[in-house]
C-alpha positions as CSV (number, residue, x, y, z in Angstrom):
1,X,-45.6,47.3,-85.1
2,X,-48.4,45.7,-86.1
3,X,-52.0,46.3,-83.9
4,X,-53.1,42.5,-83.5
5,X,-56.5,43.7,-82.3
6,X,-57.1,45.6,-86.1
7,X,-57.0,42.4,-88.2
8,X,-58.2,38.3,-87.5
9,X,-56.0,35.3,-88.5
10,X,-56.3,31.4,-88.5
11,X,-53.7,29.5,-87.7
12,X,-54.3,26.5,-90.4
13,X,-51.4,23.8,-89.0
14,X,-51.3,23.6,-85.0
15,X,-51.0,20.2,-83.4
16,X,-53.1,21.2,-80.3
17,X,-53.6,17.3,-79.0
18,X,-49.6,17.5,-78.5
19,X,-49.5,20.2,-76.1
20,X,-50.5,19.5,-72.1
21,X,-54.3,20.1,-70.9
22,X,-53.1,23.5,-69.3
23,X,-51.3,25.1,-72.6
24,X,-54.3,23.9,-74.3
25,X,-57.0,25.8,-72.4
26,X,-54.6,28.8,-72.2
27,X,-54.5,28.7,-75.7
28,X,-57.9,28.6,-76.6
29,X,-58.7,31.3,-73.7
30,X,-56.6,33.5,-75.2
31,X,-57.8,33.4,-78.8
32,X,-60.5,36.1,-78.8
33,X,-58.1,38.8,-76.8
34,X,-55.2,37.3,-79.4
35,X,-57.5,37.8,-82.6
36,X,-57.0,34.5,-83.4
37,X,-60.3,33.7,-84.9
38,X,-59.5,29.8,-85.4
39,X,-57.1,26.7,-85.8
40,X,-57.0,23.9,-88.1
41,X,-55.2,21.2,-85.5
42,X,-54.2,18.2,-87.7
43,X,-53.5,14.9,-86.5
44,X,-50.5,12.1,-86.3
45,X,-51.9,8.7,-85.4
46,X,-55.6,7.5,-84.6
47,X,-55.2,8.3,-80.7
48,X,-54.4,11.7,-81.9
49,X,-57.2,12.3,-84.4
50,X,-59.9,10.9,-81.3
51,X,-58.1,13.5,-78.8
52,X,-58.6,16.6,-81.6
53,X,-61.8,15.4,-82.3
54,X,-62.8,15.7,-78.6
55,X,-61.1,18.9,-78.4
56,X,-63.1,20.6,-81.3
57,X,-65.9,19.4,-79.5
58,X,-65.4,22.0,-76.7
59,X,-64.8,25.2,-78.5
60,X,-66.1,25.8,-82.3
61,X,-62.9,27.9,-83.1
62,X,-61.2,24.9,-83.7
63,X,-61.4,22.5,-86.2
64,X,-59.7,18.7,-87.2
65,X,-57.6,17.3,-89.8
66,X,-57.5,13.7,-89.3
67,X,-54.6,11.6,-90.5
68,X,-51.1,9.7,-90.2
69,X,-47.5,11.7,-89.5
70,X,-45.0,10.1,-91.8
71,X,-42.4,10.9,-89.8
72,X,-42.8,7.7,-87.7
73,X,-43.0,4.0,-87.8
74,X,-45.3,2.6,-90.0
75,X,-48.6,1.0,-88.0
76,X,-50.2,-2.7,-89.7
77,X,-52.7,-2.6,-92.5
78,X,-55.3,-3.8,-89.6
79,X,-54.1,-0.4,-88.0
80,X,-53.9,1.9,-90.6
81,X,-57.9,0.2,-91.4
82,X,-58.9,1.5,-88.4
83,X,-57.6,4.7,-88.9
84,X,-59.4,5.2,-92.3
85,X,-62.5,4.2,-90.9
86,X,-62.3,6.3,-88.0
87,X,-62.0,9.2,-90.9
88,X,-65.3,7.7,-93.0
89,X,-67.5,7.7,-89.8
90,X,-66.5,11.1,-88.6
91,X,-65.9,12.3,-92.0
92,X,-68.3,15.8,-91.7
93,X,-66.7,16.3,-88.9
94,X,-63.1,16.8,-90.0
95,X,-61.7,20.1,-92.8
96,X,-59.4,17.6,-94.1
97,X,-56.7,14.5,-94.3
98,X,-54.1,15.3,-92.4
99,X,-51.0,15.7,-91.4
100,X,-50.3,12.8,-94.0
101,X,-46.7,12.9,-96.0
102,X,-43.6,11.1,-96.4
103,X,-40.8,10.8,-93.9
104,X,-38.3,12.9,-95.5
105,X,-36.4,13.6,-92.2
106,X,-36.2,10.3,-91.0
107,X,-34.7,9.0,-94.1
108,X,-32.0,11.6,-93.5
109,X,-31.3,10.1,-90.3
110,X,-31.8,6.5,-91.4
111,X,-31.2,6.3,-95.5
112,X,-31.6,2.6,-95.4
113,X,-35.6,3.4,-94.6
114,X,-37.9,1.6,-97.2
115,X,-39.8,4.3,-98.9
116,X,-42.4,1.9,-100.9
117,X,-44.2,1.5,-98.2
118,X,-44.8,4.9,-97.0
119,X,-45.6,6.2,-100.4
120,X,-48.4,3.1,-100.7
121,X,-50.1,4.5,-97.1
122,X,-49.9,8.0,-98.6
123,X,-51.6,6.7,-101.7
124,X,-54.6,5.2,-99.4
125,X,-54.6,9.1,-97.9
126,X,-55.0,10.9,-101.5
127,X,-57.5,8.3,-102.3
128,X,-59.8,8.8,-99.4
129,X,-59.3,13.0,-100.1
130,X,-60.5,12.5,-103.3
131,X,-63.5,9.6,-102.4
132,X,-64.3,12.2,-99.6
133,X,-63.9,15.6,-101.8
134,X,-61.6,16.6,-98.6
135,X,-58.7,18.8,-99.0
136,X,-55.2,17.0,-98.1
137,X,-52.5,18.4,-95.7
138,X,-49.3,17.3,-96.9
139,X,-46.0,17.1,-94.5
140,X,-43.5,16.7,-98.0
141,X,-40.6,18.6,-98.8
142,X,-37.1,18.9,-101.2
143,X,-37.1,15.9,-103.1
144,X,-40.0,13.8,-101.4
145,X,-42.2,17.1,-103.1
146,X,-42.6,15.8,-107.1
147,X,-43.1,12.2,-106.0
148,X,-46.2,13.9,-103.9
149,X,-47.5,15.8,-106.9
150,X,-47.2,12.5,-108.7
151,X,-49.1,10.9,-106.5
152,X,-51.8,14.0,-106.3
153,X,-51.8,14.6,-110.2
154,X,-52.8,10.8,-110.5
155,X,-56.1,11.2,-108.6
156,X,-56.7,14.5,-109.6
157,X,-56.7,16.1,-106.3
158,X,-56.3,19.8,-106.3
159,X,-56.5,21.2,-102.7
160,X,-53.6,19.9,-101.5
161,X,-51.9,22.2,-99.0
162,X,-48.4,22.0,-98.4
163,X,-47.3,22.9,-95.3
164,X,-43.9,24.6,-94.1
165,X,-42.9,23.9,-97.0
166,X,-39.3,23.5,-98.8
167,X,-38.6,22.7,-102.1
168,X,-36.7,23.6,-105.5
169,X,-37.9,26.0,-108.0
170,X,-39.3,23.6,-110.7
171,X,-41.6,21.7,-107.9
172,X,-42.8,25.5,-106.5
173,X,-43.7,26.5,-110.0
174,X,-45.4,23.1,-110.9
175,X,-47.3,23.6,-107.7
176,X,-48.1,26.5,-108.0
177,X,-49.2,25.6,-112.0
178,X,-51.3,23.2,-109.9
179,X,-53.1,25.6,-107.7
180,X,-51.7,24.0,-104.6
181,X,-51.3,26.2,-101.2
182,X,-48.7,26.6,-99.3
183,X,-48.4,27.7,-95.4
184,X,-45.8,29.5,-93.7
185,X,-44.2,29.5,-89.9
186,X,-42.8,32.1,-87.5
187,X,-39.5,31.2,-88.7
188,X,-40.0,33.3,-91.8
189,X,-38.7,36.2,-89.4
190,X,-35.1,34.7,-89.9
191,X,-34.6,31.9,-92.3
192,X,-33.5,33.3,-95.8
193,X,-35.0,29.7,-97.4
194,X,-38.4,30.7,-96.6
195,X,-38.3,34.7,-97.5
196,X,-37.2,33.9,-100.4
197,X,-40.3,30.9,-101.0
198,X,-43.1,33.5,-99.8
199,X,-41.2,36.0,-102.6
200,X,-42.0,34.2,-105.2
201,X,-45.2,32.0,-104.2
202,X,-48.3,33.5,-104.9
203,X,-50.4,35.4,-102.2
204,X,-53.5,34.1,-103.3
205,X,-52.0,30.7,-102.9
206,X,-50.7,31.0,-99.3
207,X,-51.8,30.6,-95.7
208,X,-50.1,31.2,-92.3
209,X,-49.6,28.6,-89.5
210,X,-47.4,28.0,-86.2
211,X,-46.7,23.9,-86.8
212,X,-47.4,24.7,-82.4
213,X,-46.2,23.0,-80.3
214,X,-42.8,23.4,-82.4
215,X,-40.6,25.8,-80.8
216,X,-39.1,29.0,-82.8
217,X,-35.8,30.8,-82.4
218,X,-35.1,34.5,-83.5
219,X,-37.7,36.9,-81.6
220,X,-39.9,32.9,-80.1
221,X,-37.0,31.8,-78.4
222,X,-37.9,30.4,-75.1
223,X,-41.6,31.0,-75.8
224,X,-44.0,28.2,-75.6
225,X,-45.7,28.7,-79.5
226,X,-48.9,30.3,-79.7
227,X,-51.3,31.3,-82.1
228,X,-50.6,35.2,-81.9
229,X,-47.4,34.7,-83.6
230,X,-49.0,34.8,-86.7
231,X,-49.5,38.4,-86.6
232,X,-45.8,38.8,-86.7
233,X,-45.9,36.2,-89.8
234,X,-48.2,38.5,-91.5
235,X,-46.6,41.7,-90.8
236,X,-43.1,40.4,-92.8
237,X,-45.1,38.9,-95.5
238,X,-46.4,41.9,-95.8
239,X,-42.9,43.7,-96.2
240,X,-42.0,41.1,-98.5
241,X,-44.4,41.0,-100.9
242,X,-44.9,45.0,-100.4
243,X,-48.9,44.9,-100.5
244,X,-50.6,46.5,-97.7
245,X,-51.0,44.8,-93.9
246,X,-54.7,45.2,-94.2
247,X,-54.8,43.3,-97.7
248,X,-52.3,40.5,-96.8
249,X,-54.0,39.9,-94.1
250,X,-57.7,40.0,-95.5
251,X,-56.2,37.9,-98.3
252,X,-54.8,35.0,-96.2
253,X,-58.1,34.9,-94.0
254,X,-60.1,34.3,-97.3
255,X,-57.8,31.5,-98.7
256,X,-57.9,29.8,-95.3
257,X,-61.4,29.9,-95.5
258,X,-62.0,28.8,-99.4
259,X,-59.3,25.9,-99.0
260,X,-61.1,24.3,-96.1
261,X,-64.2,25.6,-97.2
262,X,-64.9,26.4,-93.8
263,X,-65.9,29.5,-92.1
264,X,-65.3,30.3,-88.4
């Protein structure tokens, strides 16, 4: 059993604008006695990015991604306008673009879905990373994954972090080829898929995160997420890559902080 109050973690994909006013102060209370030393809270729309922009403002533990969701309707150009200036004017204070993607599990519940036009709003995303020099938080997975690295090879971005990731083996070797990151969620404790991904994924390449307020079966079920279950993350990457607590966890607080190039 791992002693949470030995080692510090960042939690670098939380949606903390989509949890209620009281989960989110009882979150952020609880960070210091939960050795949580900070969050990365991305964004899905322009309301969102304003309400995580505001909440940064009130604790310095956390910090913004700013971006579109892909797994929703598409807003107009005039909207989409607003949302990239939005992420100009408040550009120093943001870690990166994000959550930006494409809809992967919308498709699979509506294959008729036009992809064209979700691939051209990502495009105006991995453009403004690389006008920025911002890193990009990517919601892309199975086969939606090598159209991405197209799209990221193209404008030569290279910290692109893919979260919760899913994919075959030729896209998580070209990845990792490319020196993208990947993040992992609680439900490494009990979905084969993602042992096997952390197995073979570089630990110098990886960062942990809860994807809150996403709920979490095996040992979460019933629990509202939280931070502090990135302890147990840890501890089974830990097992699985057989490298000592203390070093897994030292090396996952240095990647978070050298991909956002942020320090908390």
């Amino acid at each position: 059993m791992v002693n949470i109050n030995s080692y510090r973690v960042i939690d670098a994909h939380i949606h903390l604008d989509l949890y209620d006013y009281e989960e989110q102060e009882r979150i952020i209370e609880s960070l210091e006695e939960s050795s949580v030393e900070g969050l990365v809270s991305v964004s899905f729309h322009l309301e969102s990015c304003m309400k995580n922009f505001e909440i940064s403002k009130r604790n310095p533990r956390i910090r913004s991604a700013f971006g579109f969701h892909p797994e929703q309707s598409l807003v107009s150009e005039a909207e989409l306008d607003k949302l990239i200036s939005f992420i100009r004017r408040n550009n120093r204070d943001m870690v990166a673009i994000g959550e930006v993607g494409l809809p992967y599990y919308t498709r699979m519940e509506n294959p008729s879905l036009l992809i064209e036009p979700y691939i051209e709003c990502l495009k105006s995303f991995i453009q403004l990373s690389s006008e920025l020099r911002k890193p990009i938080v990517l919601h892309s997975v199975y086969d939606d994954a090598p159209v991405v690295c197209d799209l990221l090879e193209r404008e030569s971005v290279e910290r692109a972090h893919f979260h919760w990731f899913k994919g075959d083996a030729k896209t998580i070797q070209r990845m990792q080829a490319n020196g993208y990151y990947i993040s992992v969620t609680p439900d490494l404790l009990y979905e084969k898929e993602i042992q096997k991904l952390v197995n073979s994924y570089p630990l110098s390449q990886m960062m942990v995160e809860t994807d809150g307020p996403w709920r979490f079966e095996g040992p979460f079920t019933g629990k509202m997420t939280h931070p502090v279950f990135i302890h147990k993350v840890v501890e089974k990457i830990s097992t699985i890559k057989r490298t000592p607590l203390r070093e897994v966890y030292e090396q996952l607080y240095i990647n978070t902080e050298n991909f956002f190039k942020c320090t908390w």
